[in-house]
Structure formats: C-alpha cells, structure tokens
PLY file of the C-alpha trace (Angstrom):
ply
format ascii 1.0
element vertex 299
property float x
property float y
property float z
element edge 298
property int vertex1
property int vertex2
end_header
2.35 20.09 15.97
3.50 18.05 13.14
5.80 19.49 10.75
4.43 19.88 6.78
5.82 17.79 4.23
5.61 17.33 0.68
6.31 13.85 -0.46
7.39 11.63 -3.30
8.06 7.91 -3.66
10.02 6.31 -6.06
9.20 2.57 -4.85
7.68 -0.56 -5.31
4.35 -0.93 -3.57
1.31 -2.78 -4.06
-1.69 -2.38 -5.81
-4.52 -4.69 -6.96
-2.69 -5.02 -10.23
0.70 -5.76 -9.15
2.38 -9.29 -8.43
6.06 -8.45 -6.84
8.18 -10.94 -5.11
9.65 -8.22 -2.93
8.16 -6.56 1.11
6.73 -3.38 0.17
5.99 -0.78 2.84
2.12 0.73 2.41
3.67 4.28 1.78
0.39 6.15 1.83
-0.06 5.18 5.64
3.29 6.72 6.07
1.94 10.36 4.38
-1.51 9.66 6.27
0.81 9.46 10.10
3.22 12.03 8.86
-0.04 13.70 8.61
0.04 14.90 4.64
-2.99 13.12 3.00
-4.70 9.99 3.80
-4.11 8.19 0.47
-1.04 9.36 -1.67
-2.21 9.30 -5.58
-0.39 7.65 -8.32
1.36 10.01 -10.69
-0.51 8.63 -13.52
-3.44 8.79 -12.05
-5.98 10.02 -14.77
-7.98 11.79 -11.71
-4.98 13.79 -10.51
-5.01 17.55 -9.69
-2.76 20.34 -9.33
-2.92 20.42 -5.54
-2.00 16.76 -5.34
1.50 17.69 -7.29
2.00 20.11 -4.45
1.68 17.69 -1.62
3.21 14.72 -3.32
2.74 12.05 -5.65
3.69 8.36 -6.07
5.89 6.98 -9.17
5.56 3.25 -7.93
5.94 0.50 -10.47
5.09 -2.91 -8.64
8.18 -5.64 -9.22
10.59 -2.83 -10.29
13.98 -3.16 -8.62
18.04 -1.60 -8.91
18.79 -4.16 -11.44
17.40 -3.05 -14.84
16.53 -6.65 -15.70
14.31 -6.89 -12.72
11.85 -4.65 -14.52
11.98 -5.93 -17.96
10.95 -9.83 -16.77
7.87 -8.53 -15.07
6.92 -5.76 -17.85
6.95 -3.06 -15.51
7.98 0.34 -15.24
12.16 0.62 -14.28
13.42 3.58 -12.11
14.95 5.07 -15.66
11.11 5.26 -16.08
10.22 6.72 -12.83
12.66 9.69 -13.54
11.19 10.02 -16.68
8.20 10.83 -15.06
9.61 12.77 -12.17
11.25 15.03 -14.71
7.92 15.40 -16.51
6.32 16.51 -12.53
8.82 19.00 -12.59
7.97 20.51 -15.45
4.48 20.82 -14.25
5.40 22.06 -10.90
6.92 24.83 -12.57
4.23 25.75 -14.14
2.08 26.05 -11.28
4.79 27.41 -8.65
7.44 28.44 -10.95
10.70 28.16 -10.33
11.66 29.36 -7.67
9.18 27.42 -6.00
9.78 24.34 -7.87
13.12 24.27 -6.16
11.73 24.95 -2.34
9.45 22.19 -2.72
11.68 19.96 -4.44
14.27 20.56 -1.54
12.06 19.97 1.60
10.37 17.04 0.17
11.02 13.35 1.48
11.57 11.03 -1.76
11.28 7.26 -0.26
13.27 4.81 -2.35
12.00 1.09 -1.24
13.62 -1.49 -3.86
15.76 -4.43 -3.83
13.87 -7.49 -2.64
12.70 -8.27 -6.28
16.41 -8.12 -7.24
16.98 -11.21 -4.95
14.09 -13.17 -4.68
13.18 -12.87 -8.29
16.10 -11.57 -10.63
19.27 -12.97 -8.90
17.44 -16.48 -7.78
15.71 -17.06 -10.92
18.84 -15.88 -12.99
21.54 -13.63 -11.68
22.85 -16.71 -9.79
24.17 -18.43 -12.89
26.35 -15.57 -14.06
27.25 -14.06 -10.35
27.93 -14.86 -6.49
25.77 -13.15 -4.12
28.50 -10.68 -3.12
29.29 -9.27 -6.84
25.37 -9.18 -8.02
25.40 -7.27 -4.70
27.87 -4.81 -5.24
26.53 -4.51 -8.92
22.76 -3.62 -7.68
24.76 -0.75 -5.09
26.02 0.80 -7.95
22.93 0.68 -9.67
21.04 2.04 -6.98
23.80 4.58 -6.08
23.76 6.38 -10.09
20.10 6.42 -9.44
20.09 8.24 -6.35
22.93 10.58 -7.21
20.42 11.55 -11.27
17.70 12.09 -8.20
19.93 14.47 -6.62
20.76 16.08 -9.26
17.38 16.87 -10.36
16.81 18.61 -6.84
16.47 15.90 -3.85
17.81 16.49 -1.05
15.92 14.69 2.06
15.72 10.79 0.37
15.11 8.00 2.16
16.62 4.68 1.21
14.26 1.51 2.46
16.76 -2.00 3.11
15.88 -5.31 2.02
13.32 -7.14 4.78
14.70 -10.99 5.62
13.32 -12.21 2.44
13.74 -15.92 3.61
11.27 -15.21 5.82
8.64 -14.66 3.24
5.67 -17.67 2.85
6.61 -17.90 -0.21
10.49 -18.67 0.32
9.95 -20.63 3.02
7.03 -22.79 0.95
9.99 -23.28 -1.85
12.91 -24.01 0.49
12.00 -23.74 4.07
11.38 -27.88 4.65
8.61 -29.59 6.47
8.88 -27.49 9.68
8.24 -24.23 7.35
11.36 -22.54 8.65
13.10 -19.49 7.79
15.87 -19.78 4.61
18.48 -18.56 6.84
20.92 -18.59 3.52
18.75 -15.86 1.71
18.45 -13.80 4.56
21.69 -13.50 4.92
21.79 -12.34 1.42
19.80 -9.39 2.20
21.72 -8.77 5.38
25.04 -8.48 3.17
22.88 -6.21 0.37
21.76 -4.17 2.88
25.45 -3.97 4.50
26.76 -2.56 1.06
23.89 -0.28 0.25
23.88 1.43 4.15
28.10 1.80 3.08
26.98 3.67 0.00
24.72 5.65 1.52
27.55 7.02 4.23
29.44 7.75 0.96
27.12 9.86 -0.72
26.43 11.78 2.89
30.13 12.69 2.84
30.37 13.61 -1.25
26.64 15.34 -1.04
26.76 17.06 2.50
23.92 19.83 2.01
21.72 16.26 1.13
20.25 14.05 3.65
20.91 9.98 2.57
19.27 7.88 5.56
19.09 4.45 5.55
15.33 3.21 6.73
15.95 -0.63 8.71
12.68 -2.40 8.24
14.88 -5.71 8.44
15.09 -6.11 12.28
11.79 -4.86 13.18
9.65 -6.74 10.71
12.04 -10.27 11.64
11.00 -9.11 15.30
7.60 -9.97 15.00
8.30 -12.78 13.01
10.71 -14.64 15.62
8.01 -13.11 18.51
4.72 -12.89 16.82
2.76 -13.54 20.25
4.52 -9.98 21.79
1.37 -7.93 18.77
-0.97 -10.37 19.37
0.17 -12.56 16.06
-0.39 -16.31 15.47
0.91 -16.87 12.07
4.51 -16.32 10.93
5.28 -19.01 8.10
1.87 -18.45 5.83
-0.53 -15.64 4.50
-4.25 -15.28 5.03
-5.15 -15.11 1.56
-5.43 -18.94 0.15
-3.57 -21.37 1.55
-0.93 -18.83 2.59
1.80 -20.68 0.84
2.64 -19.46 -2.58
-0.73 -17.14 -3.87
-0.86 -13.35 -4.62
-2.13 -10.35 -6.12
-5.32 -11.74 -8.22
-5.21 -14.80 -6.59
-6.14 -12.94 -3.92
-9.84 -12.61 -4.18
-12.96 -12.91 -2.89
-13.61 -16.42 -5.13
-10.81 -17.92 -3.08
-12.18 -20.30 -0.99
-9.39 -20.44 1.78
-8.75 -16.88 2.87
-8.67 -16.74 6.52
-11.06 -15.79 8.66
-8.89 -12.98 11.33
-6.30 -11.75 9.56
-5.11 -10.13 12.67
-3.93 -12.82 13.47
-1.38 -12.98 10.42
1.93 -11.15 9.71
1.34 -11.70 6.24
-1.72 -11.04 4.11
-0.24 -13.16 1.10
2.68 -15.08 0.23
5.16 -12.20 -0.45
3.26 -9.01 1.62
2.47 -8.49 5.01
-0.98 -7.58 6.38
-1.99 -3.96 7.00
-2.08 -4.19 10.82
2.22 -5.18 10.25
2.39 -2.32 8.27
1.38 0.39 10.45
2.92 -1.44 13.41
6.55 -0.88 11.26
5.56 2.64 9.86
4.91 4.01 13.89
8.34 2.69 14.36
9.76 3.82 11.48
8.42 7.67 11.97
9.64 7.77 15.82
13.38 6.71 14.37
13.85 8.16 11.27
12.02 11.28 10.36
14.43 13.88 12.21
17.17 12.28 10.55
15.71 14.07 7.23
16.48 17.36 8.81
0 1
1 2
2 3
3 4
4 5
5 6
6 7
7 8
8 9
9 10
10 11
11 12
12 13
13 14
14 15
15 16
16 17
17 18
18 19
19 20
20 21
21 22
22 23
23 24
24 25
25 26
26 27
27 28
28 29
29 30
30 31
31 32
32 33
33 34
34 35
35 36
36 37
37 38
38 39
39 40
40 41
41 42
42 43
43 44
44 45
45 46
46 47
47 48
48 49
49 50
50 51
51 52
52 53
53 54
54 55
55 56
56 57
57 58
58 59
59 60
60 61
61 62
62 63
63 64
64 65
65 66
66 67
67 68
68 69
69 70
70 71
71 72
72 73
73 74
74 75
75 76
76 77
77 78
78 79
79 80
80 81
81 82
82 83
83 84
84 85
85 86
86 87
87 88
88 89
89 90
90 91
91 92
92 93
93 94
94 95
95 96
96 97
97 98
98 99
99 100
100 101
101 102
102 103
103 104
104 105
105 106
106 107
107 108
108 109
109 110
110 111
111 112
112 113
113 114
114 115
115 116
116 117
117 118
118 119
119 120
120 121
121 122
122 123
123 124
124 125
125 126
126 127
127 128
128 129
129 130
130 131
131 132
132 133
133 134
134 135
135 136
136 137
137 138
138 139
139 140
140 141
141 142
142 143
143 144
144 145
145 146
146 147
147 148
148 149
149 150
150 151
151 152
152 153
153 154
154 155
155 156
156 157
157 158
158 159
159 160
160 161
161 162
162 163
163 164
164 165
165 166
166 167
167 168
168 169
169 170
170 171
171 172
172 173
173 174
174 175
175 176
176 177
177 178
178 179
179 180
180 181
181 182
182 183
183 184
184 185
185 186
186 187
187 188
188 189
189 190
190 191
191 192
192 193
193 194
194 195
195 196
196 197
197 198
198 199
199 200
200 201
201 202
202 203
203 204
204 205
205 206
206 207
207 208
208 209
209 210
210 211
211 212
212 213
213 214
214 215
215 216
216 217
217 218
218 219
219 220
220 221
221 222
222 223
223 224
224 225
225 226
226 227
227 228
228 229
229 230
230 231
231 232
232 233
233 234
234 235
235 236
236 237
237 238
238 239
239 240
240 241
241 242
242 243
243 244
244 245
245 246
246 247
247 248
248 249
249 250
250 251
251 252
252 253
253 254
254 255
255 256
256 257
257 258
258 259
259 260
260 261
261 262
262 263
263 264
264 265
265 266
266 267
267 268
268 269
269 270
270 271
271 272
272 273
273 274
274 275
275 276
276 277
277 278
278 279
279 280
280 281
281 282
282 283
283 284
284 285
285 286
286 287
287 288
288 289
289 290
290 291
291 292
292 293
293 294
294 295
295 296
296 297
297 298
C-alpha cells in the first residue's frame, strides 16, 4: 500500500506555452505513480479548488532557473516569485485547515526543486560566460539555490527534493549548435553540469548537517537519462541526437504543432520529443527509476 503524500513543486516544467532551454521532468506523472492525482494543477490555475491545495499544487514557471537573470531574459516567473505564491498557499491553507494543520501538511509534503539547466544552456552560454568561468558562475548559482532552499525551509519544508542538471550537451539542440557533422555529444558542456551538479549535491550534505530534522536529497537524473542516450537500443530507442517534432534539430514549444510538416511518425522511437525535452515514454522510464531510489530517502 502506497504511502499518502501531499505535494508541491517549485520547478521548471513544460507546458504548451513555455519555451525553456533546460530537461524538465513531467512532475505530474511523478504524483500520478506516487499515486496522489493523475494531473497536478497549476497554482494559478483559475479552475483550482480547495481540495487540490490539500493534495498539492504546482508553482512552475517554464525557463526559470537559480540565477535571477535567467528569469528576467525569458519574462518568466523567478523562484522569488514562486515563494511569493507559496506564501500566498499558505495563507489559504490556513484558512481551510488552520494552523495547526497548515504545519502537518506543510511538513510531510515533498517540495521538488528541478532548476539549473536554463542557467547553463541559456544564461551562462549566452552571457554569464563573458563576466565568469564555469566554476565561479557555478558556485554563484549554489548559493543562489542554497538561500532559496534554506527561505523554503523556513516557511515549513522539510522533505525537498533537489533535481541535478541532465548532460545538457546531449540535448538536439546543443549538439545541432556545436556537436559537428557526426551530431555528437558536447562533451565540454556536460562536464559543466557534472561540476554544477558536484557543488550543488556538496550543498545539499551541508544543509542536511545544519537542518537535521529536514530531509535535503539530491535526485540524479544525469546518469540515467545519459544511459539511454549512450544505449538507446537497451528501451527499444532509435534516435539519440534529434527530436520528433520538426526536423529534430533546433524547434520547440509552438513550433511544435500539428502544421509542422516533419514531425515523426513513432515517437517511440525517440528520446526526445523536441530539441530541448525528452518524449513522454523517457519520462516515465526515469520517474519509475527515480521513485524505486529516492522516495524513502524523504523519510
């Protein structure tokens, strides 16, 4: 019998409207297998009801990230936003629950942080990299990430998940602007989220040790998703280096659509629906994985 869970994101996912440079996990299959709700509802969802605050809620702003200039180039909502908002939810959870049971619910719930990959493929590529190395834009984005997750904790979190950076040169869309003829993997960027997510897992054992009644786990959807990119043929996959939608190579979001003359046919046979995202059957290949590692950690 599963366990129940409430649950709360503060992440960037996808939605018909976005267009983010970054991997984003599909987090409502993750509250559909941890067997909450089948779709988990946008906070500002005009449609939303009380009972949906009580089982969770999503603050996602697509192409958000740790550094606060990462939100301002795309126009989208920053995690000094999201809080905003999650303050706001606690106000109305009080109202409902009170309290006392504000604070229960606020305690047992998961809060899933996945950010990052717009910081590097998008803020620190595009601009960062003129004013920093990799290695002090790094430790700058830790910190960031780090004051956010200790103002979470102090607003009552205490089970949060922390998503790491996937091998962004292994995106179509990287490998289309730097990955040569033979549409190879950008070794140079991956290694830049390898060392990101090196520093951020470091943090995370640091606010364990300062924040012990807290759980801080550190999700790794690096190896498995570069697993079935290096062995696609092990989950039945034929195409690594392009997505289904277009020509694979540099489209998303609304160039996604049905007008688009070269979507693929079986996107089964894809890792990647678009140039930046992978395809649904990836995602709930990584979430199965993900649940059977991580969720006792929470507890």
């Amino acid at each position: 019998m599963k366990p129940t869970y409430t649950y709360v994101t503060f992440v960037s996912i996808v939605t018909c409207l976005d267009n983010e440079l970054v991997f984003c996990l599909n987090l409502s299959h993750t509250a559909e297998e941890l067997g909450i709700k089948k779709l988990l509802p946008a906070y500002l969802d005009a449609t939303l009801q009380s009972a949906d605050l009580l089982t969770g809620v999503s603050f996602a702003s697509g192409a958000s990230g740790y550094d606060p200039l990462t939100s301002k180039i795309s126009q989208v909502f920053s995690l000094s936003d999201q809080l905003e908002m999650f303050k706001e939810y606690i106000g109305k959870l009080k109202a409902i629950v009170g309290e006392e049971g504000t604070n229960f619910i606020l305690s047992q719930s998961l809060f899933l942080l996945v950010q990052g990959s717009n910081d590097i493929g998008e803020t620190y590529l595009v601009i960062r990299k003129g004013q920093y190395d990799f290695p002090a834009h790094a430790d700058l984005t830790v910190g960031w990430a780090s004051s956010f997750l200790k103002e979470l904790h102090g607003l009552g979190a205490r089970r949060i998940g922390v998503f790491c950076t996937p091998p962004i040169g292994c995106l179509p869309s990287q490998i289309s602007i730097g990955g040569g003829k033979q549409r190879k993997c950008v070794d140079n960027i991956s290694e830049e989220s390898k060392l990101f997510n090196a520093k951020r897992s470091s943090e995370l054992d640091s606010l364990n040790t300062n924040f012990p009644l807290a759980r801080f786990v550190y999700i790794d959807i690096y190896k498995p998703l570069l697993g079935l990119i290096q062995n696609p043929q092990e989950s039945g996959f034929v195409v690594v280096d392009k997505g289904c939608c277009g020509t694979g190579l540099i489209e998303a979001s609304v160039l996604c659509n049905k007008f688009n003359p070269c979507t693929c046919d079986d996107v089964s046979k894809y890792v990647f629906w678009d140039s930046f995202h992978p395809t649904e059957r990836v995602y709930k290949i990584l979430i199965s994985e993900i649940i059977q590692e991580y969720v006792n950690k929470f507890f």
